[in-house]
C-alpha positions, 0 to 999 in steps of 0.5 A, spaced: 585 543 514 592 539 515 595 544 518 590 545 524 589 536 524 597 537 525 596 543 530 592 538 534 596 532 534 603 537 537 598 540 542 596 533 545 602 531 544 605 535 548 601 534 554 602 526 554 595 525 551 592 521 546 588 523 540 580 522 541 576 518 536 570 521 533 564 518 538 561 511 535 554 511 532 553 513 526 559 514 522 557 518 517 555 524 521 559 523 526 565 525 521 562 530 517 560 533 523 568 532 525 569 536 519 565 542 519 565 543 527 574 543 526 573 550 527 569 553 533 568 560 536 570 560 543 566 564 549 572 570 548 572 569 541 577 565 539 578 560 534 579 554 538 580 546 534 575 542 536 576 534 533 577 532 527 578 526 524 585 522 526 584 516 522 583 514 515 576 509 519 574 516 521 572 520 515 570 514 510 563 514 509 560 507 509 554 504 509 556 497 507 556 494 514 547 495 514 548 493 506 551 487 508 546 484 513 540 487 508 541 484 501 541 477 502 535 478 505 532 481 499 530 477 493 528 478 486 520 474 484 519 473 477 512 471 476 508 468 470 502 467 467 501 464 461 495 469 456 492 467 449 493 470 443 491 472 436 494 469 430 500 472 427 494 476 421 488 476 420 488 472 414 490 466 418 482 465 420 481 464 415 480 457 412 481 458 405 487 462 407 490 457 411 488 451 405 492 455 401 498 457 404 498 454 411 498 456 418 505 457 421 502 457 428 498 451 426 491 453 427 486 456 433 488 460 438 496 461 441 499 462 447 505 466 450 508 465 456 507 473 459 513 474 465 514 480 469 519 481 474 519 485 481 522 484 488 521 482 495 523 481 502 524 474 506 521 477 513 521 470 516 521 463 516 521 463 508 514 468 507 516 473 503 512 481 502 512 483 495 507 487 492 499 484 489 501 489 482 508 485 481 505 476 482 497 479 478 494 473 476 501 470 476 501 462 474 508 460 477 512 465 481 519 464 483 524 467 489 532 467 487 537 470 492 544 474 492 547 468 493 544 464 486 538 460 490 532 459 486 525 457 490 518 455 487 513 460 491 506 459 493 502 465 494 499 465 501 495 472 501 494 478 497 491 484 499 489 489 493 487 495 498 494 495 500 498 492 494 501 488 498 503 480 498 505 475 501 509 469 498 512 462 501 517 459 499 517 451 498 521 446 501 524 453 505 530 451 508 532 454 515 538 458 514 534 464 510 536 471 512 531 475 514 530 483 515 526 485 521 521 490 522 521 497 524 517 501 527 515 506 521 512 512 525 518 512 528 520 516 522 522 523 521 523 527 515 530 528 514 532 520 516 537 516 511 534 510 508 536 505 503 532 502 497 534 495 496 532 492 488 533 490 482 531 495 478 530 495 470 533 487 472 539 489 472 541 486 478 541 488 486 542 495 487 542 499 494 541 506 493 541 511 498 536 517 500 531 520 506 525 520 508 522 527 504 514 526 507 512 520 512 505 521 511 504 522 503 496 521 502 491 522 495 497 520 491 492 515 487 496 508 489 492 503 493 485 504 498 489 506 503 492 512 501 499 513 507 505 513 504 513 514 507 516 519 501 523 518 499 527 520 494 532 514 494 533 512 487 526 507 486 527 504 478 521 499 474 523 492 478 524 495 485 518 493 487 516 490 492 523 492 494 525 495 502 526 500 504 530 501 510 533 505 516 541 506 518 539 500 524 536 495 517 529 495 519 524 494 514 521 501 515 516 499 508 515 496 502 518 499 495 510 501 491 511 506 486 516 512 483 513 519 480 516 519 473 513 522 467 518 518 463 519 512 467 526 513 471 526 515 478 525 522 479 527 522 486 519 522 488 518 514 491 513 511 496 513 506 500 508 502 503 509 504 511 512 497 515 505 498 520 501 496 514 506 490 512 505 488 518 498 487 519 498 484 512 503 479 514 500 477 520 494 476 516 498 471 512 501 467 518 494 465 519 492 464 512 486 469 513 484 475 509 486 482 512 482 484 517 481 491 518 477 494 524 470 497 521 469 505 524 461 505 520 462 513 519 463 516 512 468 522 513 470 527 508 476 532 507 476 539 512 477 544 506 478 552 509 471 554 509 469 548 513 474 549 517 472 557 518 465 556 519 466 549 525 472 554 528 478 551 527 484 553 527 487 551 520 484 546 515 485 539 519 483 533 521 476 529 516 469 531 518 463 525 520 458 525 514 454 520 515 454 515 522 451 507 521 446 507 526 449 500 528 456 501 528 462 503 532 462 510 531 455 511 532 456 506 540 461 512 542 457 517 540 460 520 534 455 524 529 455 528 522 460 535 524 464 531 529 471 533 526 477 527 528 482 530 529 487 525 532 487 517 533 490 515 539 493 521 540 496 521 533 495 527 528 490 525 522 490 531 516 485 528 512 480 520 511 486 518 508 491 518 514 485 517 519 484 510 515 491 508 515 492 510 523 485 507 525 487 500 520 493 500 523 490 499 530 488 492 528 481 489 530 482 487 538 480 492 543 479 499 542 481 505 541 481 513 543 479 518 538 481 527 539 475 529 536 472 537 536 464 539 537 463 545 538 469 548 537 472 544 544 476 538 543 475 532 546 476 524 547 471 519 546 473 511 545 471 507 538 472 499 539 476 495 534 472 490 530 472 487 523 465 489 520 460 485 521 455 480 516 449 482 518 445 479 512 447 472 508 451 475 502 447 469 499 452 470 492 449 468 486 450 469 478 443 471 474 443 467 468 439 467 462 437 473 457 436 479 462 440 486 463 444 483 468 446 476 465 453 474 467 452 479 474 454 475 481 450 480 486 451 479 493 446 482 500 449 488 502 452 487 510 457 493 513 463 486 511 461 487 504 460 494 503 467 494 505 469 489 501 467 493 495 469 500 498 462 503 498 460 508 504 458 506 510 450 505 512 448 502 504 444 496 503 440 492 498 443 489 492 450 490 489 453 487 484 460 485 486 463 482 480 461 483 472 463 477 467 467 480 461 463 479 454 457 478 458 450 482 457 452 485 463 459 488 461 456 490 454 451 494 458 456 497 462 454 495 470 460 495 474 463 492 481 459 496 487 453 499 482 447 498 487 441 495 484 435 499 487 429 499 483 427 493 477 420 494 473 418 500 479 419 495 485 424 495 490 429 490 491 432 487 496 435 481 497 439 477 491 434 471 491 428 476 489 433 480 483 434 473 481 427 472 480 425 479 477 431 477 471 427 470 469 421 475 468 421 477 460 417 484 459 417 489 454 421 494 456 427 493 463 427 499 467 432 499 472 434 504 477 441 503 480 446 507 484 452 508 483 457 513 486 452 516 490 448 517 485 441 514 481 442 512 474 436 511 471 436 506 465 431 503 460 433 497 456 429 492 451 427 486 453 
């Protein structure tokens, strides 16, 4: 290598010329390029020097100018809460224990401080994108930069679904750095990504990797399942971290890591930025996320599917049931149709058509590549959130029935997305459970639908109210719980 850089230097030398730097761009290919092209066949067949590296710039590789502008950005969020605990044993409930040889805690319940540590991204003026697992019914949270600076944080928003959160720092002051977006489905395997952290506490770590999958879904993380695989090193505490692109955009959002024995194994995902977007945009307003509602159920194409509707190979997410009042049913979808594309964008299977179709927003419409019949075509699906078609009407049963300490609520295609149920139910459903109540004790469940009490049909939370102040014999409900019909017999 040294002899042919020197052959090189002597031969432009020779004819008065200078040497050519390596072209500018992105360094690192540049020079490893710059190494392994030094010799090149040329059309007769000889060895011919092409480039090679003149100066020590040209062959250090660096990623350090895109950490520079990244990291201060990147934030460490510490959140607590403080949790009830027992006594230190058994023994010190008891009176005539403690008369005897006292109570170290002083008697009743104890408490501990319970903290828990992650990461975050300031994307603009103080707000703060991290994940709903790392500030979970947090009491305090609070933000501190690379350069030391602590800040209190309000929770502005938390979105479960995604397992995202935004926070605000109070009292932000105006020279906070921030990470700019970057467009996510720009990505392509094979791209270079850095994963930025604090991983295990012990610090901010950047570590560097590529994008192994852009489109990992059925991975068991959050509703909407969509994620950016990398295999950058992703430790315990880089949630809620950045991953970004060679340009420091914010291409996602650091969620969880494939481990059997809680290290990184190279097998991360991130939150695509797309989705981050759409939550932060939610929390600028201080709304909740509002996510389009296409009022169709689907199911995955497996390969049998796939053969008797004549497609080509296992693709795209078949329609089983359409709301007759929805935007499905409005552009002339129905149970067989097979999406295969949204705005042009190929969907494998519901989970990508969820993310695709979500990440569309709620204004407008949107084009769907569907095949029927074996033909694909085109049809338009408008963009809205789900409508509340009936009052929820929310209420708590009390006193001494099966369903004491349930809240209900009157099921709408808004609330039927909220709880995660398919599309086209109604009636009755019961959206959260009180713990230690006779309901828990039972073991009804949010999302379980109340169909039948004592033979007669329920429809509204009023009339279920009205059925558990009755005191028979014998309870007999009917309830409907992951498509399917529990039948229970309880006494009164």
């Amino acid at each position: 290598m040294t002899l042919l850089a020197k052959t090189e230097r002597e031969r432009r030398q020779a004819k008065g010329g200078a040497s050519t730097p390596v072209a500018a761009g992105l360094p690192t290919l540049a020079a490893v390029l710059a190494v392994l092209l030094v010799l090149t066949p040329s059309a007769a067949g000889a060895d011919t020097v092409r480039q090679v590296p003149t100066d020590q710039a040209e062959i250090t590789l660096s990623f350090a100018p895109v950490v520079r502008r990244v990291v201060p950005a990147v934030v460490n969020v510490y959140a607590s809460r403080v949790v009830a605990t027992r006594s230190l044993s058994p023994f010190f409930e008891d009176p005539f224990f403690r008369r005897f040889f006292g109570d170290p805690g002083g008697g009743g319940p104890r408490q501990r401080l319970q903290s828990s540590l992650g990461s975050g991204v300031i994307v603009e003026g103080g707000l703060v994108v991290t994940n709903h697992h790392v500030i979970e019914n947090a009491d305090e949270v609070r933000v501190a930069l690379t350069d030391r600076r602590e800040f209190d944080a309000d929770v502005v928003l938390k979105d479960e679904g995604s397992d995202l959160a935004v926070l605000r720092i109070r009292g932000a002051p105006t020279d906070l750095p921030v990470v700019p977006f970057g467009e996510s489905d720009a990505l392509e395997v094979g791209d270079i990504v850095l994963a930025v952290g604090n991983p295990f506490g012990v610090g901010q770590t950047v570590t560097q990797g590529i994008v192994s999958a852009v489109a990992r879904t059925q991975v068991g993380i959050t509703d909407y399942q969509f994620f950016i695989q990398t295999d950058a090193a992703i430790n315990p505490g880089n949630s809620g971290g950045a991953l970004v692109d060679m340009a420091g955009r914010l291409v996602g959002i650091n969620t969880a890591i494939f481990s059997r024995g809680g290290g990184s194994n190279g097998i991360g995902f991130a939150v695509p930025s797309n989705m981050v977007r759409l939550v932060v945009d939610a929390a600028r307003t201080g709304s909740v996320v509002r996510r389009p509602w296409f009022g169709a159920t689907l199911q995955a194409v497996s390969a049998e599917i796939a053969e008797g509707l004549g497609l080509d190979r296992p693709r795209g997410a078949i329609v089983t049931t359409v709301h007759p009042d929805g935007p499905a049913a409005e552009a002339g979808l129905r149970a067989g149709d097979v999406v295969v594309a949204v705005d042009g964008v190929a969907v494998d299977d519901p989970d990508a058509f969820g993310y695709r179709f979500t990440t569309r927003g709620t204004d407008g419409a949107t084009p769907l590549t569907i095949v029927r019949d074996g033909r694909e075509r085109t049809v338009t699906v408008r963009l809205g959130p789900p409508p509340e078609t009936v009052p929820r009407d929310e209420r708590t049963i009390a006193g001494y029935a099966p369903l004491s300490g349930a809240t209900v609520m009157n099921l709408s295609p808004a609330v039927g997305e909220e709880l995660k149920l398919p599309s086209g139910k109604t009636g009755v459903v019961v959206a959260a459970v009180t713990p230690g109540s006779p309901a828990a004790s039972i073991g009804f469940a949010p999302g379980d639908v109340v169909v039948e009490v004592n033979g007669e049909r329920v429809d509204t939370t009023r009339t279920l109210e009205q059925m558990m102040r009755e005191r028979p014999g014998t309870w007999r409900l009917v309830v409907e719980r992951g498509g399917e019909l529990l039948r229970l017999a309880l006494r009164g």
